[in-house]
C-alpha positions as CSV (number, residue, x, y, z in Angstrom):
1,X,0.0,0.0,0.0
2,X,1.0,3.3,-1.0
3,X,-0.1,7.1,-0.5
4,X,0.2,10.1,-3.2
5,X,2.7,12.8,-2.6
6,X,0.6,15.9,-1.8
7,X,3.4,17.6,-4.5
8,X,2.4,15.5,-7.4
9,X,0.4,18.0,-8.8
10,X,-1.0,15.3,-11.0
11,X,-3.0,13.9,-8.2
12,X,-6.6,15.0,-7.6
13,X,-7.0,16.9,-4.0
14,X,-10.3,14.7,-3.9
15,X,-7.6,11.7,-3.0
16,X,-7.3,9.4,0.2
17,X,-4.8,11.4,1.7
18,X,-4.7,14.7,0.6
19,X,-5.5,17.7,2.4
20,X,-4.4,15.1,5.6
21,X,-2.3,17.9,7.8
22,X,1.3,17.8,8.2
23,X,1.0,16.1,11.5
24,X,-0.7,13.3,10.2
25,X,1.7,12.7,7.6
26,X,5.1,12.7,9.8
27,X,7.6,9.9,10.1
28,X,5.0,8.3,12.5
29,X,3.6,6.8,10.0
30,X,6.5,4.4,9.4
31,X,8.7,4.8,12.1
32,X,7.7,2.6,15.1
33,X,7.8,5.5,17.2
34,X,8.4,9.4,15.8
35,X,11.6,11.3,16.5
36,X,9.5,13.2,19.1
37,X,8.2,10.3,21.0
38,X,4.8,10.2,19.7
39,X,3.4,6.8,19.1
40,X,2.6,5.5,15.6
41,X,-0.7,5.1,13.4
42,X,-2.6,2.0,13.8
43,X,-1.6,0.1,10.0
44,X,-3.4,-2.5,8.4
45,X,-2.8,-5.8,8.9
46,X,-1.8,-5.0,12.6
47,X,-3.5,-6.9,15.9
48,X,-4.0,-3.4,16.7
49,X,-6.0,-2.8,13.4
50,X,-8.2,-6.0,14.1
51,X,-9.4,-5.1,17.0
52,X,-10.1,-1.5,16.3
53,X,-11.6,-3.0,13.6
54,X,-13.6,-5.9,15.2
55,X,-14.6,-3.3,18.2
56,X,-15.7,-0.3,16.2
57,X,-17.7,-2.8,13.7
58,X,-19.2,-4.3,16.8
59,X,-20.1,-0.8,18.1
60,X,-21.5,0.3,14.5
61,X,-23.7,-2.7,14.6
62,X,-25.1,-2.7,17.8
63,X,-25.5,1.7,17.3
64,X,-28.0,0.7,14.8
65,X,-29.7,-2.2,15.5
66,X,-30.9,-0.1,18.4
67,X,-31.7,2.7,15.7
68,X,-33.6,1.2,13.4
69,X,-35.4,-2.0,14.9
70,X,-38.7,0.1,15.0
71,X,-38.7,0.3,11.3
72,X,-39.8,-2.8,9.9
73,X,-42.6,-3.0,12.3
74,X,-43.9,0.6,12.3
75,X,-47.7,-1.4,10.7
76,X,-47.4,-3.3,13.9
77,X,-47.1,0.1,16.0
78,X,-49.8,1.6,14.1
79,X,-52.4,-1.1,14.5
80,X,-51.4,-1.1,18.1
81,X,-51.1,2.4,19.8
82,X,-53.6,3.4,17.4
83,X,-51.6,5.9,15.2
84,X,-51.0,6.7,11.5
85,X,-48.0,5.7,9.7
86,X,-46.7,9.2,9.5
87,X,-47.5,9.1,13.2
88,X,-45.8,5.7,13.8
89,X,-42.6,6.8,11.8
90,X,-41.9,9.5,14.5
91,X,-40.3,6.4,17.0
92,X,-37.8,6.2,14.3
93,X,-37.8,10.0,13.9
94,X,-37.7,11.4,17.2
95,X,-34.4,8.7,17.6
96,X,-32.5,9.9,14.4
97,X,-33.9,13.9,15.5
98,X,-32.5,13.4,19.0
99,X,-29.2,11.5,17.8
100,X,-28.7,14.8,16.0
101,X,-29.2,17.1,18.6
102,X,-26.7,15.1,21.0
103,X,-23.7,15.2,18.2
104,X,-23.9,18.6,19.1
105,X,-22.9,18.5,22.2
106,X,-21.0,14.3,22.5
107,X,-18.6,15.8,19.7
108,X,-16.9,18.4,22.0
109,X,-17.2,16.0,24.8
110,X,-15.4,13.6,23.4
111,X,-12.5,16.2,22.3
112,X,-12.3,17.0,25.7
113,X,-12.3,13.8,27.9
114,X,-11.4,11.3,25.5
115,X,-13.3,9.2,22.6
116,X,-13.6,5.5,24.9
117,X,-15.1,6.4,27.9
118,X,-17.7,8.5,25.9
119,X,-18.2,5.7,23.4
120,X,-18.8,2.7,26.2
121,X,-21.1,4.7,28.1
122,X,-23.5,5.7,25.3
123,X,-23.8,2.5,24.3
124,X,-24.9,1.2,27.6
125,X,-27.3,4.1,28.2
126,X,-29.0,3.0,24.8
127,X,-29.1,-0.9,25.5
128,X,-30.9,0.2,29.0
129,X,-32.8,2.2,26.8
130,X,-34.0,0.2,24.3
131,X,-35.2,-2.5,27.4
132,X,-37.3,0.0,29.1
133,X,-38.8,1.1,26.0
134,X,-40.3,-3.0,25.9
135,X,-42.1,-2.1,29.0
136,X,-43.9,0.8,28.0
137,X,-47.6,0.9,27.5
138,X,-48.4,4.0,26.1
139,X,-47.2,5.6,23.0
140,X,-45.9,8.6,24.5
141,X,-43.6,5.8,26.6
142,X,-42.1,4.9,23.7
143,X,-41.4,8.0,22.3
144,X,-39.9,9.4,24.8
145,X,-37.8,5.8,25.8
146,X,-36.9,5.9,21.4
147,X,-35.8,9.8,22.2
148,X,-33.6,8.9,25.0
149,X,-32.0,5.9,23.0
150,X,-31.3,8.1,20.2
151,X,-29.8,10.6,22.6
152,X,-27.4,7.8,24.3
153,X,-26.5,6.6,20.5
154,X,-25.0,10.4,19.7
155,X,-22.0,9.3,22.0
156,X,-21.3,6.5,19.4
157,X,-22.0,7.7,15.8
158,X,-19.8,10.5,15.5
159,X,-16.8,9.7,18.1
160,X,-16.3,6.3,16.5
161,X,-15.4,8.2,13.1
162,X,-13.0,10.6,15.1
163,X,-11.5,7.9,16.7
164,X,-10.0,6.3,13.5
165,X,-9.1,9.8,12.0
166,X,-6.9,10.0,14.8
167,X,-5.7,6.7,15.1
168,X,-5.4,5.1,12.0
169,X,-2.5,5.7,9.1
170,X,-4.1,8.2,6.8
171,X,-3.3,5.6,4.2
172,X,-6.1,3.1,5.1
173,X,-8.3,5.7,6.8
174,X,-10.9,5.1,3.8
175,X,-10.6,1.4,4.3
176,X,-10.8,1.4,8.0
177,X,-14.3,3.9,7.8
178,X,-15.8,1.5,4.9
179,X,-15.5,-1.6,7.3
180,X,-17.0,0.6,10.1
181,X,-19.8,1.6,8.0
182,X,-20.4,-2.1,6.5
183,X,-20.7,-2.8,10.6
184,X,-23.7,0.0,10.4
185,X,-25.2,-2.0,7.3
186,X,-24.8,-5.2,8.9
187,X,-26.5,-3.6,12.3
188,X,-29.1,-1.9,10.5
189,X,-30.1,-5.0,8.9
190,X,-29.5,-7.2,11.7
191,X,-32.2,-4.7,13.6
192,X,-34.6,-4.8,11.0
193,X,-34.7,-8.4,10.6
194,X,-34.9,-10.0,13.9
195,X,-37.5,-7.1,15.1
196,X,-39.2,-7.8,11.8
197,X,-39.4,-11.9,12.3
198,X,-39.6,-12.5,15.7
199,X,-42.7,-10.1,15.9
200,X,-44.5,-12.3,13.9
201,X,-43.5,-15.2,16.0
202,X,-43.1,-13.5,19.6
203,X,-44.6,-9.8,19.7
204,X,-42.6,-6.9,19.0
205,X,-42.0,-6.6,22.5
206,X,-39.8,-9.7,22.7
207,X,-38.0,-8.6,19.3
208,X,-36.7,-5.6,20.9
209,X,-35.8,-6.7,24.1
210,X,-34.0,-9.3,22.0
211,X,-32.2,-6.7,20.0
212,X,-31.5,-4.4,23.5
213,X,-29.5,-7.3,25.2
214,X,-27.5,-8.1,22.5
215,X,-26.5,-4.7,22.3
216,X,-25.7,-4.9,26.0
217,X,-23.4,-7.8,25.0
218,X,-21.6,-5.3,22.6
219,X,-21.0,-2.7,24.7
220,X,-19.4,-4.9,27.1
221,X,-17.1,-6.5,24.1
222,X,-16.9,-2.9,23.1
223,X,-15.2,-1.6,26.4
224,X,-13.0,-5.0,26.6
225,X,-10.9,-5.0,23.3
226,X,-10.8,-1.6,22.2
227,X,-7.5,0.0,22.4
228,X,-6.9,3.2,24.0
229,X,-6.4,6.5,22.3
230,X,-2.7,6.9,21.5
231,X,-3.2,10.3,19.0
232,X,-5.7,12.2,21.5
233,X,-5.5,15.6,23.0
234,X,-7.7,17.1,25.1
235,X,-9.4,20.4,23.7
236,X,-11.1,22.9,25.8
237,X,-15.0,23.0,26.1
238,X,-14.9,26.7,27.0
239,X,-18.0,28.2,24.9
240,X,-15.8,30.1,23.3
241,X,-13.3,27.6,22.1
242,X,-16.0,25.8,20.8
243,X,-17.4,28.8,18.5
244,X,-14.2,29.4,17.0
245,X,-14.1,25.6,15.7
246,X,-17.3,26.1,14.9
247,X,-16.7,28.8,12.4
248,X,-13.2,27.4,11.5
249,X,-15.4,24.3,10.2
250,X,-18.2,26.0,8.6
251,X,-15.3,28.5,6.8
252,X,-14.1,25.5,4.8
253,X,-14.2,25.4,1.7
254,X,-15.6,21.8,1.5
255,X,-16.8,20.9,4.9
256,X,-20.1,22.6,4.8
257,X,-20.8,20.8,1.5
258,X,-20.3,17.7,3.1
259,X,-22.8,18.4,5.8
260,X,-25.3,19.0,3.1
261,X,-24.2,15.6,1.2
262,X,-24.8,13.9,4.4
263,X,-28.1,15.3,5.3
264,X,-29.2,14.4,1.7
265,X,-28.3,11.1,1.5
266,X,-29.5,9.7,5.0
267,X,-32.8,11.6,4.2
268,X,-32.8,9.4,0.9
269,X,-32.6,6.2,2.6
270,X,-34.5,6.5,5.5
271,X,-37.7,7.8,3.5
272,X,-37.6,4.9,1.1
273,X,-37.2,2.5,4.0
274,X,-39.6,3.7,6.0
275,X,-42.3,3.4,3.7
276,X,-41.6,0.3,1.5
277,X,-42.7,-2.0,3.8
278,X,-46.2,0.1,3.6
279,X,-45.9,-0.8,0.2
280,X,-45.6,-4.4,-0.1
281,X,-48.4,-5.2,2.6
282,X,-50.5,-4.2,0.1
283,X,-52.0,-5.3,-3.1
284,X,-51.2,-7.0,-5.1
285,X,-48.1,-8.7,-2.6
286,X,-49.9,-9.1,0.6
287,X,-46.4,-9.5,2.5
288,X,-46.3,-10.6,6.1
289,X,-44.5,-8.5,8.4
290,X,-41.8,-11.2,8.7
291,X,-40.9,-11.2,4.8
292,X,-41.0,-7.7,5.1
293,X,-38.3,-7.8,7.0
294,X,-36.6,-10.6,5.4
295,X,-35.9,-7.7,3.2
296,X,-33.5,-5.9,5.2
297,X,-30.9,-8.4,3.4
298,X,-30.8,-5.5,1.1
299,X,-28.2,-3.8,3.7
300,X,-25.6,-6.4,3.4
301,X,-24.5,-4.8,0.0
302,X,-23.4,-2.4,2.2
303,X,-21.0,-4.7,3.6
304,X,-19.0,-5.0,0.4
305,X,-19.7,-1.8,-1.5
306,X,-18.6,0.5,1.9
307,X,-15.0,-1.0,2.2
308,X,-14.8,-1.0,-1.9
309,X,-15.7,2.4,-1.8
310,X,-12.7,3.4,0.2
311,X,-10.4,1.7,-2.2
312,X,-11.6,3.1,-5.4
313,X,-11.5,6.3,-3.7
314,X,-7.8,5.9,-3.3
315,X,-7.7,5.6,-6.8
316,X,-10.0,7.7,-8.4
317,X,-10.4,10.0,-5.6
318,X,-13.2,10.7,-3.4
319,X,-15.3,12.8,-5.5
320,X,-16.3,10.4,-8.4
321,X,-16.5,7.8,-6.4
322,X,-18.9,9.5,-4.5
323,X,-21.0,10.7,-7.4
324,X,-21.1,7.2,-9.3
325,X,-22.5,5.5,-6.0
326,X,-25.1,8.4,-5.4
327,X,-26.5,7.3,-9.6
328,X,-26.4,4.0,-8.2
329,X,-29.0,4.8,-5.7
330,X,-31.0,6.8,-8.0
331,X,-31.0,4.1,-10.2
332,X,-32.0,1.4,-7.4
333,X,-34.9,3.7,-6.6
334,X,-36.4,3.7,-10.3
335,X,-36.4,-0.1,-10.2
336,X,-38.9,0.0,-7.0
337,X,-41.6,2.1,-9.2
338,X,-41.6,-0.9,-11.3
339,X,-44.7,-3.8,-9.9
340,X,-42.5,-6.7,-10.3
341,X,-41.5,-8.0,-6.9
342,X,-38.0,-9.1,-8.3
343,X,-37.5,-5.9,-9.5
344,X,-38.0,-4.1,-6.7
345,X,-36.0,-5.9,-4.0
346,X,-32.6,-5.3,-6.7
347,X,-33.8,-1.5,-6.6
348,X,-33.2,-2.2,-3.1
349,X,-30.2,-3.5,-3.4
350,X,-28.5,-1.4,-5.7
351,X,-30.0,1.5,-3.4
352,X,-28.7,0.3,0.1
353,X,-25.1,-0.6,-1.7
354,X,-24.9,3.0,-3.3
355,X,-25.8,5.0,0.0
356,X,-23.6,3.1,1.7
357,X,-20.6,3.8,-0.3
358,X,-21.4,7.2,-0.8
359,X,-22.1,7.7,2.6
360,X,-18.8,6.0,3.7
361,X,-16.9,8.4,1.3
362,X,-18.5,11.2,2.5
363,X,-17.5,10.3,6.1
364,X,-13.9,9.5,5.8
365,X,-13.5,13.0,4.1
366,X,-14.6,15.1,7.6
367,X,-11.5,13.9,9.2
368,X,-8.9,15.1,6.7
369,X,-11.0,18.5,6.0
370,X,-11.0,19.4,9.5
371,X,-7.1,20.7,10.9
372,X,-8.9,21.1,14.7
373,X,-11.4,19.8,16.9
374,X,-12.1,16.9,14.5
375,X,-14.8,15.6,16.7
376,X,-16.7,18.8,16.4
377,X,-16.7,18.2,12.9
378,X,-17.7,15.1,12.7
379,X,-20.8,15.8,14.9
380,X,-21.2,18.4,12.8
381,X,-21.6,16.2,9.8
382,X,-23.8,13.8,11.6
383,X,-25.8,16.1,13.0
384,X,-27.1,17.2,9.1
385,X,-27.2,13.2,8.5
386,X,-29.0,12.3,11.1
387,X,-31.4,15.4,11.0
388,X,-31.7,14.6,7.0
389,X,-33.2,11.4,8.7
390,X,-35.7,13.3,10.4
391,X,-37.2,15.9,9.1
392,X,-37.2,13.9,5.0
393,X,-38.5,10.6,6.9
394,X,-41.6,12.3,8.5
395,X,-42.0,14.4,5.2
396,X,-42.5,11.4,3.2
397,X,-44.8,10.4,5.3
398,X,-46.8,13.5,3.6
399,X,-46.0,12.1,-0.4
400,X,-47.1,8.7,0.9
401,X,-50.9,9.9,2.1
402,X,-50.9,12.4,-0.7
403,X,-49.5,10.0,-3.9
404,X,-48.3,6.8,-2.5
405,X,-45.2,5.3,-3.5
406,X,-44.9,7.3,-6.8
407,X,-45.0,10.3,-4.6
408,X,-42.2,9.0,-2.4
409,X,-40.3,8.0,-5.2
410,X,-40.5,11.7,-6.3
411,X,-39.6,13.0,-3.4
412,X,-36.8,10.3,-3.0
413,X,-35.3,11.2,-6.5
414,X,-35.9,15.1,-5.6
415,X,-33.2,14.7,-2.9
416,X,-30.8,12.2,-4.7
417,X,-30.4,15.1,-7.4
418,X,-29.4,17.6,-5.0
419,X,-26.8,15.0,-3.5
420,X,-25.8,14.9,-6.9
421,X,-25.4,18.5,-7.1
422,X,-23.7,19.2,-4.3
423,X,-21.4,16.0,-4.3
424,X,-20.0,17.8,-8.1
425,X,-19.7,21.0,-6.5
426,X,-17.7,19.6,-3.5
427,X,-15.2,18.0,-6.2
428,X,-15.1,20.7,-8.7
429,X,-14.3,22.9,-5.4
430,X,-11.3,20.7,-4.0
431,X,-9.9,20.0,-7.1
């Protein structure tokens, strides 16, 4: 493995590893330890770099397995509490809404008192969480037990991408935040299966308490084999620090553009997820709720097309890469407006690969855009995604009511071309 001189001016600044700052590209990167004393980056191939890796996928699968459980039985919360599907999709909503909110704050925390401690106990807070929500009775309970979980999960999302900008060799940085990222495909598919069959076996009630202690288990592997921080240093939490990095990051020439790509993208995907299984319960498929979320399988393309992401990008550079995988999940989301069953589920599948790797490019870029408080950024950047979640999941609730599917699919593809949009603007820009 090799990385691009940032002097070759024929390599594109949308590349793996440039714009990384100086520091990050010293002789600790091949030198077991720097001329200074400080310790190395984390390389590929390492027992270090396994169990980052085996830990932070771990982490990315449990972070949304808890997130996104409620989705493929949303008809099963309707006919229950009594509520609308617009209405049921807030438990997912008010989750992703207050995940946001808390990146603005977990971020900064993390710079200050380090990324483990932060990341261990959000998890735990969301697996206790997700338990209490099985107890609730009203809907309100669950909202407000879905808005807590989402809160605790903020302490996961965005720290866990911090923490391998910092630790791992800007040379497999792309690599290292496609497996994390397969590890959130795998989770969110994980979630939306087992909720989705055992409901139909055992209650939803049983499905997530299912889910909540195996994200107990996690949390607990979690805190056991991740390593330590080697590349951390504490950053002040004074207001006024944190303002300044504020405007540092929203300054750049490229970072704010990524918070919008972000924000489009996980808008995208939630709103077509959300709503499909609405779709295929009725004529002329009749679906149970356990095929329904048999269908989740559609996420493990993310597995392959995240990590394959980050190694184009290397050679490409991030930009195109980025832009071919968002066509791919425009594509994908013609194919569903088709009515042939077969059909549809590959428009899945080439939707959930695309977002994936566009979402995984997208992410491994905040690190080496942002020269300070790189955690700050990277809540920043979730915050958009995970608001994106929000507000476009509840508003396709409205196209659904008003037009059904077509009108989701318009809406879907309405976003998807502004994600195209900005993601040529963002590498016309850092050319």
């Amino acid at each position: 493995m090799f990385y691009f001189s940032a002097k070759d001016p024929t390599v594109s600044r949308t590349t793996t590893v440039d714009n990384v700052p100086t520091a990050d590209v010293s002789d600790t990167e091949t030198s077991p330890v720097g001329r200074s004393g400080v310790q190395p980056f984390i390389k590929r191939g390492t027992p270090q770099f396994i169990r980052v890796t085996l830990a932070l996928f771990t982490a990315g699968l449990a972070t949304f397995a808890l997130l996104y459980c409620v989705q493929p039985i949303l008809p099963v919360l309707s006919h229950e509490f009594g509520v609308s599907p617009a209405s049921a999709s807030i438990s997912l909503s008010i989750a992703t809404g207050m995940l946001a909110v808390g990146l603005l704050f977990t971020g900064p925390l993390s710079d200050a008192i380090g990324r483990k401690q932060v990341m261990v106990t959000a998890l735990l807070l969301a697996s206790c969480c997700t338990l209490l929500s099985t107890m609730m009775t009203s809907w309100h309970g669950i909202l407000i037990m879905r808005a807590l979980t989402g809160l605790s999960l903020s302490g996961v999302a965005a720290v866990g991408m911090t923490y391998l900008s910092e630790e791992i060799h800007p040379s497999f940085v792309a690599f290292s935040m496609g497996l994390y990222i397969s590890g959130n495909s795998i989770g969110g598919m994980s979630g939306r299966l087992l909720s989705g069959v055992f409901t139909d076996f055992f209650g939803w009630r049983a499905a997530v308490a299912v889910i909540g202690f195996f994200a107990l288990a996690a949390a607990l592997m979690f805190w056991r084999i991740l390593p330590e921080s080697k590349h951390f240093r504490a950053a002040s939490l004074r207001p006024k620090s944190l303002f300044i990095n504020f405007r540092i990051h929203w300054r750049d020439r490229g970072l704010p553009l990524l918070f919008a790509e972000g924000f489009l993208l996980m808008g995208a995907f939630v709103t077509l997820f959300n709503y499909i299984g609405y779709r295929l319960m009725l004529s002329p498929w009749h679906l149970s709720q356990a095929v329904v979320g048999l269908l989740s399988v559609a996420y493990l393309t993310g597995t392959w097309s995240s990590p394959k992401a980050g190694i184009l990008s290397q050679r490409y550079g991030r930009g195109p890469v980025m832009l071919m995988f968002t066509g791919v999940m425009l594509l994908g989301l013609l194919m569903t407006l088709f009515s042939s069953l077969w059909l549809i589920f590959a428009g899945m599948l080439l939707f959930s690969a695309g977002f994936f790797a566009a979402h995984s490019v997208a992410s491994s870029w905040i690190g080496p855009r942002a020269r300070r408080a790189r955690g700050q950024a990277s809540s920043l950047y979730l915050f958009s995604y995970y608001l994106g979640s929000s507000v476009a999941g509840t508003l396709g609730g409205v196209f659904w009511h008003q037009w059904g599917w077509n009108g989701v699919g318009g809406f879907i593809a309405a976003l998807l071309l502004l994600a195209l949009l900005t993601g040529r603007a963002l590498h016309f820009r850092l050319r």
